[in-house]
N, C-alpha and C positions, 0 to 999 in steps of 0.2 A: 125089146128086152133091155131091161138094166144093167148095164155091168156092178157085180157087188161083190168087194172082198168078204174072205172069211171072218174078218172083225165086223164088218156091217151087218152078214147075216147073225153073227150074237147079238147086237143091238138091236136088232130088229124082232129077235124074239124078245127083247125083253123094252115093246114100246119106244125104243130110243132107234131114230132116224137121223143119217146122218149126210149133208150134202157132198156127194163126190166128185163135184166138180171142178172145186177149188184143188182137192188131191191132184185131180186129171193133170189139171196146168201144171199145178208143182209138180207134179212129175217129167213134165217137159221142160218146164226153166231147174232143174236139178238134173236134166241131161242134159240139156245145152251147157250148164257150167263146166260140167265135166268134159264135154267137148271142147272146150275153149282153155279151158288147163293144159288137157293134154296137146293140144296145139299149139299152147305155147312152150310146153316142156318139148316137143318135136322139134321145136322152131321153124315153124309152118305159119306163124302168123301173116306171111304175106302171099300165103295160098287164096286163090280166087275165089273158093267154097269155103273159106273163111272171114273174108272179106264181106263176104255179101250176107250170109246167116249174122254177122254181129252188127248190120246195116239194121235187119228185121227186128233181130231182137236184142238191141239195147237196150232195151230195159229191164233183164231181165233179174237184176241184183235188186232197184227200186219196186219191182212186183212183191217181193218178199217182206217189204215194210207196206206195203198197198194191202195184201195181204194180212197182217197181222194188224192192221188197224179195224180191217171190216170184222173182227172178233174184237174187240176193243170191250170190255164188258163194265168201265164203268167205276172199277177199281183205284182206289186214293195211290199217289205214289207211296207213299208206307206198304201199302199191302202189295204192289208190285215188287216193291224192294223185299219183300216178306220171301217171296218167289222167286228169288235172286237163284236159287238151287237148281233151278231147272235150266237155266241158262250160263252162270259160273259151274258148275260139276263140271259138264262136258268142256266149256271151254279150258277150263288149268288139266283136265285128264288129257283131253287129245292134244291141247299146246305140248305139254309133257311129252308126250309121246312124240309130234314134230320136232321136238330140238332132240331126243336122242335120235331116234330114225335119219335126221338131216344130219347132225353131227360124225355118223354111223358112214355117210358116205363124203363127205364135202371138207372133212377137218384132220385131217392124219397128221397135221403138224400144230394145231390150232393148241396155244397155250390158254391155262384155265382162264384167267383173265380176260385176253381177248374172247372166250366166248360167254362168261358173265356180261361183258358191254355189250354185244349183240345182244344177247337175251334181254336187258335192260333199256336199249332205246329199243328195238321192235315194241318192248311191253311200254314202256310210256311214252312214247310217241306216234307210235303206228295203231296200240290199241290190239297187236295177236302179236302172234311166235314166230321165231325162225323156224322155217321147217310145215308150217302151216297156219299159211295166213290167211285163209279162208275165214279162220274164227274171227278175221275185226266182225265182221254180220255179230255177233250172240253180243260181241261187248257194247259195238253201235246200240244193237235193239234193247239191249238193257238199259241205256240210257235214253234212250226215245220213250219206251215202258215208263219211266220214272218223270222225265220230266214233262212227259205230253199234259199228263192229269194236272201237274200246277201251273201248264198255260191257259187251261181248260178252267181255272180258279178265277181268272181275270180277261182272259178272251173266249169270245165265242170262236167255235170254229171253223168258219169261215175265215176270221178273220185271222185265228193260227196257220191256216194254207196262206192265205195274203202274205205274212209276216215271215212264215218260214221260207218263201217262196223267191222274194222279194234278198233276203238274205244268202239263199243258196245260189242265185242269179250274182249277188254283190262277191261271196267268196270265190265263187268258182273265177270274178275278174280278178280280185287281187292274189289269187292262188301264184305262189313262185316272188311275189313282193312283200307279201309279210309272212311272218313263219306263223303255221299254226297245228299241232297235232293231229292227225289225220284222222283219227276217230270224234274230234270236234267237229269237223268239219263235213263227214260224212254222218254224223249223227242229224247236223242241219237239212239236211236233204233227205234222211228217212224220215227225220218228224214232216217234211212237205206231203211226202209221200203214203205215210201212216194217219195223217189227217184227211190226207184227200180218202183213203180207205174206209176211214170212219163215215167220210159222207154221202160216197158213195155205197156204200155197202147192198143198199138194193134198187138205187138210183140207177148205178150204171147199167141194168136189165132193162132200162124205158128204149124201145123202137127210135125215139127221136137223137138219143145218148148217144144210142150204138153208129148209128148212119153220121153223124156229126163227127164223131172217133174217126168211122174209118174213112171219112172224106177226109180228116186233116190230116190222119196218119201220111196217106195218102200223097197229099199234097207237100207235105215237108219229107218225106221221103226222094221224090223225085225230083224237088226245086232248091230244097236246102237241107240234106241230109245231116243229122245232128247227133254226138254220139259223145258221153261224158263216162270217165275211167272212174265210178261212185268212192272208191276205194280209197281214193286218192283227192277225187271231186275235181278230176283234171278232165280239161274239154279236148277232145281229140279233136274234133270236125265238126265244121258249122255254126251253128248262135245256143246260147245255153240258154235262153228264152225259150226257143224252137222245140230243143231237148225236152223240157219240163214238159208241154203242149206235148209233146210226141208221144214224151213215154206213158204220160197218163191215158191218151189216147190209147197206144199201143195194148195198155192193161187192161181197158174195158175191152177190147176185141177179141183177144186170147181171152180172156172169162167168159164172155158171151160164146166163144167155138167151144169152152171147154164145157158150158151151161150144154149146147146142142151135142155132144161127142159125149155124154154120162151116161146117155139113154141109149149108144149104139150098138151093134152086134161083135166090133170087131175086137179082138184081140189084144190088138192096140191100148181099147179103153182099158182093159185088169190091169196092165203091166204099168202103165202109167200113173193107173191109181197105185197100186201098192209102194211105187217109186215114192209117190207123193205123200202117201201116208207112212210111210219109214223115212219120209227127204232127210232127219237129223243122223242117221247113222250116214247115208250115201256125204252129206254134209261134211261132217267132221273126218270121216273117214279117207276121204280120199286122195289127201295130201300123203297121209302116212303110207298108204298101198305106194307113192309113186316114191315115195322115198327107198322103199324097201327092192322095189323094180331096179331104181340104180345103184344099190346097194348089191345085189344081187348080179348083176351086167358087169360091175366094178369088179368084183370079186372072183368071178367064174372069169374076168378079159374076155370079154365080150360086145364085138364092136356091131352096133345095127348101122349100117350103109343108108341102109335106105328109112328118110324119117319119116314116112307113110309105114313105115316095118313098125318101127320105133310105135308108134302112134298106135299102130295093132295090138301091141306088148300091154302096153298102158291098158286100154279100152279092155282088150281079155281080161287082165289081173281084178279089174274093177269087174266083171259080168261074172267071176268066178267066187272071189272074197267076199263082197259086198253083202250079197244075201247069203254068205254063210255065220257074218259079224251080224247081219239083222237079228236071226234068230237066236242068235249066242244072247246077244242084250236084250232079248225079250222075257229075258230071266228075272224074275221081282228085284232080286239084289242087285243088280245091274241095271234097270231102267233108268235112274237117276244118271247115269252116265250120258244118256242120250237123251238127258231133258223131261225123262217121262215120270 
Protein backbone atom coordinates (compact mmCIF):
# COMPACT_ATOMS: atom_id res chain seq x y z
CA UNK A 1 0.00 0.00 0.00
CA UNK A 2 1.11 3.45 -0.91
CA UNK A 3 0.96 6.06 1.42
CA UNK A 4 -0.88 9.25 -0.46
CA UNK A 5 -1.79 12.53 0.81
CA UNK A 6 -4.94 14.18 -0.18
CA UNK A 7 -3.05 16.40 -2.80
CA UNK A 8 -1.76 13.31 -4.61
CA UNK A 9 -4.96 11.72 -4.70
CA UNK A 10 -6.19 15.02 -6.82
CA UNK A 11 -3.24 14.56 -8.95
CA UNK A 12 -3.74 11.50 -9.58
CA UNK A 13 -7.21 11.93 -10.88
CA UNK A 14 -6.17 14.21 -13.06
CA UNK A 15 -3.08 11.98 -14.83
CA UNK A 16 -0.32 13.98 -12.72
CA UNK A 17 1.80 11.49 -10.33
CA UNK A 18 3.89 12.66 -8.09
CA UNK A 19 7.03 10.95 -6.16
CA UNK A 20 6.58 11.01 -2.34
CA UNK A 21 9.64 10.07 -1.34
CA UNK A 22 11.56 13.05 -1.44
CA UNK A 23 8.47 14.50 0.76
CA UNK A 24 9.11 11.39 3.19
CA UNK A 25 12.75 12.53 3.95
CA UNK A 26 11.85 16.24 3.97
CA UNK A 27 9.72 15.53 6.45
CA UNK A 28 12.28 13.90 8.64
CA UNK A 29 15.18 16.47 7.95
CA UNK A 30 12.31 19.34 8.90
CA UNK A 31 11.80 17.43 12.15
CA UNK A 32 15.20 16.85 12.91
CA UNK A 33 15.58 20.79 12.41
CA UNK A 34 13.20 21.39 14.76
CA UNK A 35 14.58 19.10 17.11
CA UNK A 36 17.85 20.60 17.12
CA UNK A 37 16.38 24.32 17.59
CA UNK A 38 14.50 23.53 20.22
CA UNK A 39 17.53 21.84 21.92
CA UNK A 40 19.33 24.59 21.60
CA UNK A 41 16.71 27.03 22.95
CA UNK A 42 16.63 24.31 26.09
CA UNK A 43 20.20 24.41 26.33
CA UNK A 44 20.38 20.78 25.97
CA UNK A 45 22.91 20.86 23.34
CA UNK A 46 25.32 18.79 25.42
CA UNK A 47 22.72 15.99 26.01
CA UNK A 48 23.78 12.52 24.83
CA UNK A 49 20.56 12.05 22.40
CA UNK A 50 21.64 15.04 20.99
CA UNK A 51 24.99 14.57 20.53
CA UNK A 52 24.72 11.48 18.71
CA UNK A 53 21.31 12.14 16.37
CA UNK A 54 23.49 15.42 14.90
CA UNK A 55 26.62 12.70 14.49
CA UNK A 56 23.76 10.74 12.11
CA UNK A 57 22.49 13.49 10.59
CA UNK A 58 24.67 16.25 9.59
CA UNK A 59 23.76 16.79 6.81
CA UNK A 60 20.74 17.43 7.17
CA UNK A 61 20.72 21.43 6.12
CA UNK A 62 22.99 20.31 2.76
CA UNK A 63 20.05 17.64 2.01
CA UNK A 64 17.79 20.65 1.18
CA UNK A 65 20.20 22.10 -1.57
CA UNK A 66 20.90 18.19 -2.66
CA UNK A 67 17.45 18.30 -3.01
CA UNK A 68 16.45 21.20 -4.94
CA UNK A 69 19.06 20.68 -7.36
CA UNK A 70 17.56 17.04 -8.35
CA UNK A 71 14.50 19.31 -9.68
CA UNK A 72 17.02 21.69 -11.23
CA UNK A 73 14.75 22.10 -14.62
CA UNK A 74 17.05 23.84 -16.83
CA UNK A 75 16.02 27.45 -16.35
CA UNK A 76 18.46 30.55 -17.43
CA UNK A 77 19.49 32.61 -14.11
CA UNK A 78 16.92 35.51 -15.41
CA UNK A 79 14.15 33.32 -15.20
CA UNK A 80 15.11 32.02 -11.79
CA UNK A 81 15.55 35.62 -10.67
CA UNK A 82 11.92 35.95 -12.53
CA UNK A 83 10.87 33.64 -9.47
CA UNK A 84 12.69 35.56 -6.95
CA UNK A 85 8.70 35.71 -5.33
CA UNK A 86 8.49 32.53 -4.22
CA UNK A 87 11.50 32.58 -2.12
CA UNK A 88 11.80 36.74 -1.10
CA UNK A 89 7.80 36.89 -0.18
CA UNK A 90 8.30 34.54 2.61
CA UNK A 91 11.55 35.31 3.48
CA UNK A 92 11.05 39.71 4.19
CA UNK A 93 7.08 38.36 5.60
CA UNK A 94 8.39 35.74 8.32
CA UNK A 95 12.02 37.99 8.88
CA UNK A 96 9.34 40.72 9.63
CA UNK A 97 7.60 38.92 11.89
CA UNK A 98 11.09 37.50 13.68
CA UNK A 99 12.36 40.87 14.65
CA UNK A 100 8.86 42.02 16.09
CA UNK A 101 8.20 38.53 17.83
CA UNK A 102 12.03 38.57 19.05
CA UNK A 103 11.98 42.26 19.96
CA UNK A 104 8.53 41.49 21.74
CA UNK A 105 10.48 39.43 24.28
CA UNK A 106 14.55 40.23 24.38
CA UNK A 107 14.41 44.19 24.10
CA UNK A 108 12.45 46.26 26.80
CA UNK A 109 15.23 48.64 26.95
CA UNK A 110 16.68 48.42 23.31
CA UNK A 111 16.77 52.05 21.80
CA UNK A 112 15.65 52.41 18.00
CA UNK A 113 18.95 52.64 16.83
CA UNK A 114 20.50 49.95 18.47
CA UNK A 115 17.87 47.62 16.92
CA UNK A 116 18.10 49.18 13.22
CA UNK A 117 22.12 48.02 13.47
CA UNK A 118 21.02 44.59 14.53
CA UNK A 119 18.58 44.34 11.90
CA UNK A 120 21.29 45.59 9.39
CA UNK A 121 24.29 43.51 10.00
CA UNK A 122 22.11 40.27 10.53
CA UNK A 123 20.63 41.42 6.99
CA UNK A 124 24.04 42.09 5.13
CA UNK A 125 26.08 40.04 6.61
CA UNK A 126 24.56 37.02 7.92
CA UNK A 127 21.99 37.02 4.96
CA UNK A 128 18.37 36.45 7.67
CA UNK A 129 16.91 38.25 10.71
CA UNK A 130 17.15 38.62 14.23
CA UNK A 131 14.58 36.82 15.58
CA UNK A 132 14.61 34.10 12.70
CA UNK A 133 17.44 32.86 11.25
CA UNK A 134 16.38 29.94 9.86
CA UNK A 135 15.55 32.03 6.66
CA UNK A 136 19.60 32.57 5.56
CA UNK A 137 18.30 28.69 3.61
CA UNK A 138 15.69 30.87 0.99
CA UNK A 139 18.49 33.77 0.65
CA UNK A 140 21.53 31.14 0.27
CA UNK A 141 19.15 29.02 -2.28
CA UNK A 142 18.16 32.00 -4.15
CA UNK A 143 21.52 32.75 -4.88
CA UNK A 144 22.61 29.12 -5.60
CA UNK A 145 19.18 29.26 -8.21
CA UNK A 146 20.84 32.08 -9.94
CA UNK A 147 24.12 31.65 -10.06
CA UNK A 148 24.29 27.75 -10.61
CA UNK A 149 22.93 28.33 -14.48
CA UNK A 150 25.92 30.73 -15.33
CA UNK A 151 28.54 28.22 -14.21
CA UNK A 152 26.59 25.69 -16.08
CA UNK A 153 27.46 28.53 -19.20
CA UNK A 154 31.18 27.71 -19.05
CA UNK A 155 31.54 24.44 -16.85
CA UNK A 156 30.30 21.30 -17.18
CA UNK A 157 29.00 19.90 -14.05
CA UNK A 158 31.02 17.66 -12.92
CA UNK A 159 33.44 20.03 -13.05
CA UNK A 160 30.94 22.80 -10.99
CA UNK A 161 30.95 19.82 -7.91
CA UNK A 162 35.02 19.72 -8.53
CA UNK A 163 35.19 23.67 -8.29
CA UNK A 164 32.63 24.28 -5.62
CA UNK A 165 33.90 21.55 -3.65
CA UNK A 166 37.46 22.33 -3.86
CA UNK A 167 36.51 26.01 -2.66
CA UNK A 168 34.13 24.95 0.18
CA UNK A 169 37.11 22.58 1.62
CA UNK A 170 39.57 26.04 1.07
CA UNK A 171 36.75 28.36 3.02
CA UNK A 172 35.68 26.31 5.57
CA UNK A 173 40.16 26.41 6.32
CA UNK A 174 40.36 30.04 6.14
CA UNK A 175 36.99 30.53 7.98
CA UNK A 176 37.84 33.06 11.26
CA UNK A 177 41.19 34.52 9.01
CA UNK A 178 39.58 36.28 6.55
CA UNK A 179 36.19 37.93 7.04
CA UNK A 180 33.56 37.02 4.70
CA UNK A 181 29.65 37.16 4.78
CA UNK A 182 27.99 34.21 5.77
CA UNK A 183 25.67 33.75 3.22
CA UNK A 184 28.77 33.90 0.62
CA UNK A 185 30.13 31.36 2.09
CA UNK A 186 27.29 28.98 2.79
CA UNK A 187 26.02 29.77 -0.65
CA UNK A 188 29.55 28.02 -1.78
CA UNK A 189 28.68 24.83 -0.16
CA UNK A 190 25.00 24.65 -1.39
CA UNK A 191 25.96 25.18 -4.89
CA UNK A 192 28.59 21.79 -4.08
CA UNK A 193 25.69 20.25 -2.91
CA UNK A 194 22.85 21.40 -5.54
CA UNK A 195 25.26 20.21 -8.18
CA UNK A 196 25.93 16.98 -6.71
CA UNK A 197 21.76 16.84 -6.83
CA UNK A 198 21.51 17.60 -10.32
CA UNK A 199 23.87 14.70 -10.98
CA UNK A 200 22.75 12.58 -9.00
CA UNK A 201 19.20 12.88 -9.30
CA UNK A 202 18.61 9.21 -10.44
CA UNK A 203 22.09 8.02 -10.25
CA UNK A 204 21.97 7.79 -6.63
CA UNK A 205 19.13 4.68 -6.91
CA UNK A 206 22.18 2.37 -8.72
CA UNK A 207 22.58 -0.84 -6.17
CA UNK A 208 26.42 -0.14 -6.44
CA UNK A 209 25.89 4.02 -5.24
CA UNK A 210 23.86 2.96 -2.32
CA UNK A 211 26.28 0.06 -0.78
CA UNK A 212 29.50 2.37 -1.64
CA UNK A 213 27.25 5.37 0.55
CA UNK A 214 26.64 3.40 3.26
CA UNK A 215 30.18 1.63 3.49
CA UNK A 216 31.80 5.20 3.59
CA UNK A 217 29.19 6.66 5.64
CA UNK A 218 30.01 4.08 7.70
CA UNK A 219 33.52 4.16 7.86
CA UNK A 220 33.96 8.07 8.57
CA UNK A 221 31.34 7.95 11.06
CA UNK A 222 33.23 5.53 13.24
CA UNK A 223 37.06 6.53 12.34
CA UNK A 224 36.62 10.21 11.70
CA UNK A 225 33.44 11.69 12.63
CA UNK A 226 32.86 14.86 10.70
CA UNK A 227 30.26 17.54 11.21
CA UNK A 228 30.39 21.29 9.67
CA UNK A 229 27.88 24.33 11.34
CA UNK A 230 26.52 24.99 7.01
CA UNK A 231 25.12 28.27 8.38
CA UNK A 232 28.22 29.58 9.31
CA UNK A 233 30.46 26.91 7.23
CA UNK A 234 32.29 26.42 10.48
CA UNK A 235 33.78 22.75 11.17
CA UNK A 236 32.85 21.57 14.57
CA UNK A 237 34.61 17.98 14.38
CA UNK A 238 36.82 16.00 12.24
CA UNK A 239 38.34 16.86 8.40
CA UNK A 240 35.97 19.09 6.10
CA UNK A 241 37.03 16.62 3.33
CA UNK A 242 35.50 13.71 5.29
CA UNK A 243 32.30 16.09 5.84
CA UNK A 244 31.76 16.62 2.12
CA UNK A 245 32.19 12.44 1.41
CA UNK A 246 29.88 11.86 4.40
CA UNK A 247 27.25 14.08 3.94
CA UNK A 248 26.74 13.30 0.25
CA UNK A 249 26.96 9.79 1.30
CA UNK A 250 24.59 10.29 4.13
CA UNK A 251 21.88 11.86 1.47
CA UNK A 252 21.96 9.01 -0.92
CA UNK A 253 21.05 6.68 2.13
CA UNK A 254 18.22 8.54 3.59
CA UNK A 255 16.60 8.92 -0.15
CA UNK A 256 17.18 5.27 -0.91
CA UNK A 257 15.06 4.42 2.91
CA UNK A 258 12.92 7.24 2.11
CA UNK A 259 12.58 5.54 -1.83
CA UNK A 260 11.74 1.96 0.42
CA UNK A 261 9.33 3.75 3.32
CA UNK A 262 6.86 5.46 0.24
CA UNK A 263 5.37 2.24 -0.47
CA UNK A 264 4.81 1.27 3.55
CA UNK A 265 1.85 0.68 5.59
CA UNK A 266 2.83 2.69 8.50
CA UNK A 267 1.61 5.69 9.70
CA UNK A 268 4.67 7.09 9.91
CA UNK A 269 4.80 7.29 6.04
CA UNK A 270 1.44 10.30 5.84
CA UNK A 271 2.72 12.19 8.64
CA UNK A 272 6.06 12.70 7.23
CA UNK A 273 4.97 13.14 3.87
CA UNK A 274 2.59 15.86 4.58
CA UNK A 275 5.52 17.41 6.95
CA UNK A 276 7.51 17.33 3.79
CA UNK A 277 5.17 18.45 1.45
CA UNK A 278 4.13 21.75 3.82
CA UNK A 279 8.24 21.72 4.91
CA UNK A 280 8.02 25.81 3.94
CA UNK A 281 5.23 26.70 6.50
CA UNK A 282 7.06 24.19 9.49
CA UNK A 283 10.15 26.14 7.83
CA UNK A 284 9.60 29.66 8.32
CA UNK A 285 7.38 29.30 11.02
CA UNK A 286 8.95 28.06 13.70
CA UNK A 287 11.24 30.52 14.94
CA UNK A 288 8.25 32.97 15.41
CA UNK A 289 6.14 29.93 17.48
CA UNK A 290 9.38 29.91 19.82
CA UNK A 291 9.50 33.51 20.23
CA UNK A 292 5.99 33.81 21.09
CA UNK A 293 6.59 30.66 23.91
CA UNK A 294 9.10 33.12 25.68
CA UNK A 295 7.20 35.93 25.04
CA UNK A 296 4.42 34.30 26.79
CA UNK A 297 6.72 32.45 29.87
CA UNK A 298 8.09 36.13 30.25
CA UNK A 299 4.96 37.58 30.68
CA UNK A 300 2.64 35.16 32.68
CA UNK A 301 6.75 34.70 35.18
CA UNK A 302 6.93 31.65 34.39
CA UNK A 303 10.07 29.85 35.22
CA UNK A 304 10.42 25.96 33.63
CA UNK A 305 13.14 24.16 36.09
CA UNK A 306 13.36 21.52 34.16
CA UNK A 307 14.74 21.98 30.25
CA UNK A 308 13.51 18.67 29.08
CA UNK A 309 9.95 20.72 30.41
CA UNK A 310 11.15 23.64 28.56
CA UNK A 311 11.90 21.42 25.48
CA UNK A 312 8.15 19.84 25.89
CA UNK A 313 6.58 23.55 25.69
CA UNK A 314 8.44 24.23 22.45
CA UNK A 315 7.74 20.72 20.68
CA UNK A 316 3.68 21.10 21.91
CA UNK A 317 3.30 24.84 20.53
CA UNK A 318 4.92 23.49 17.16
CA UNK A 319 2.48 20.04 16.98
CA UNK A 320 -0.52 22.44 17.89
CA UNK A 321 0.20 25.82 15.65
CA UNK A 322 1.95 24.43 12.90
CA UNK A 323 -0.91 22.70 11.11
CA UNK A 324 -3.19 25.06 12.05
CA UNK A 325 -0.85 28.08 10.05
CA UNK A 326 -0.62 25.10 7.24
CA UNK A 327 -4.13 25.39 6.51
CA UNK A 328 -4.52 29.15 7.12
CA UNK A 329 -1.83 29.71 4.13
CA UNK A 330 -3.46 27.32 1.85
CA UNK A 331 -5.53 30.11 1.04
CA UNK A 332 -4.96 31.50 -2.73
CA UNK A 333 -4.12 34.99 -1.36
CA UNK A 334 -1.65 33.72 1.05
CA UNK A 335 0.26 31.02 -0.89
CA UNK A 336 2.77 33.40 -1.99
CA UNK A 337 3.77 33.78 1.68
CA UNK A 338 4.89 30.31 1.77
CA UNK A 339 6.56 30.22 -1.62
CA UNK A 340 3.71 28.64 -3.37
Amino acid sequence: MVCKSNSEVGMAEKGIYRDTSIDLVGGGMIIYMLFGHIISWANLNSSVIYIWTDRLLFFFMPWFFFKSGMFYNGKSSMQQWENRKKILSPFFFWGLLGILTFYLTNCDNCSLSEMVEVIAKNLLLRGTFEGNHALWFLFSLLIVKCVYPLLLRILQNWQIILFTGILTIAFLALKGRVFMPDYICNSIGGLFFYSFGVEMKDRQYSKKVVVLSLITFIVILICIPSRVALFHLKLIEGSPFLWIIAAVAGIIIVNNIGAKMSGSKFVLCNVLTYIGQNSMIFFVSHFIIGNMVNFFLKEMNIHIESRWGLASIYAFSFIIIIPILTRVFQRQQLKILIGK
